[in-house]
N, C-alpha and C positions, 0 to 999 in steps of 0.2 A: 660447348667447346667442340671444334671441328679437329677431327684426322687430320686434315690435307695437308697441314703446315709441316706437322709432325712427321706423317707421311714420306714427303715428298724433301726434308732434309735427310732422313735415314736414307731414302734414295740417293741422292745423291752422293750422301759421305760414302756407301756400299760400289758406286759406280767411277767414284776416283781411287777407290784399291780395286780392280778387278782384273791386276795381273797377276797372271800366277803365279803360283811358289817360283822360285828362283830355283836354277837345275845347274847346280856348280860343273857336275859332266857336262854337259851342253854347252857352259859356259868353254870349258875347256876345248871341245871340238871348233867354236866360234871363233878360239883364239889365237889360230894360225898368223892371220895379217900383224895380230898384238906383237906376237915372239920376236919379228925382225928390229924393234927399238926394244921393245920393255923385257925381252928373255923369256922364254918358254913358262916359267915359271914365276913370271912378273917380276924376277929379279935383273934390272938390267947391270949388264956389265960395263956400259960407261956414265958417267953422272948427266952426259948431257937429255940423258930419258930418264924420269921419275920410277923408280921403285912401284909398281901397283901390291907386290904380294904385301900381306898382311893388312892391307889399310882396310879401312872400315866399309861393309859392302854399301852402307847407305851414303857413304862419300862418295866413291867410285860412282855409286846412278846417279849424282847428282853432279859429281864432273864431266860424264859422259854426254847428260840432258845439257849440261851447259853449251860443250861444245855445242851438241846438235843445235839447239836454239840461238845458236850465236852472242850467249852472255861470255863466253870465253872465248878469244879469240887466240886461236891458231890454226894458219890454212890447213895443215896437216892433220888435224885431229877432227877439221871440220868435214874434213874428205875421207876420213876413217870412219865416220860414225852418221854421215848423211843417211844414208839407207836400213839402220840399225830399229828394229823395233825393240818396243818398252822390254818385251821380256830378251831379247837378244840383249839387251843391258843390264836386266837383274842378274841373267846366266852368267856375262862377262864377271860381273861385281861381286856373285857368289864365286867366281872360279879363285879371282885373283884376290878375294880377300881370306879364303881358307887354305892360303901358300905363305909357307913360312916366311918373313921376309928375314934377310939378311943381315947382320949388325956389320957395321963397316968401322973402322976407325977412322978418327977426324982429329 
């Protein structure tokens, strides 16, 4: 029986996580453009912007990747996050999902 197979999957699975830990501060400094719809604190204060605090940070990178890839489409979000690399998304995702979100009444 040969290494290679074996090898060369661990490779791979090792080189599709190879971003780094997610840096919630970071996240925060990146979040200047976020604050003017979603609030400083991911809490927006009108409904017509989604809520980002509290949500789950692996949602947030994968709605962000959406936009980027164009599986979700909104001009606006696709022009927010065109130039964003992986970890500029984990940073966003750790920021805005360790902010309390808000309970509102409905």
């Amino acid at each position: 029986m040969t290494l290679r197979p074996i090898l060369a999957c661990i490779f791979l699975g090792l080189a599709t996580t190879a971003v780094h830990a997610a840096d919630a501060a970071a996240g925060k400094a990146k979040s200047a453009t976020c604050a003017a719809c979603h609030g400083a604190d991911g809490n927006s204060a009108t409904p017509d912007f989604p809520r980002l605090a509290g949500q789950h940070a692996d949602y947030l990178q994968r709605a962000l990747l959406d936009y980027q890839l164009g599986n979700r489409k909104n001009p606006i979000m696709q022009g927010q996050v065109a130039n964003l690399s992986r970890q500029d998304i984990a940073d966003l995702a750790a920021w805005f999902s360790s902010q309390s979100g808000l309970a509102t009444a409905r």
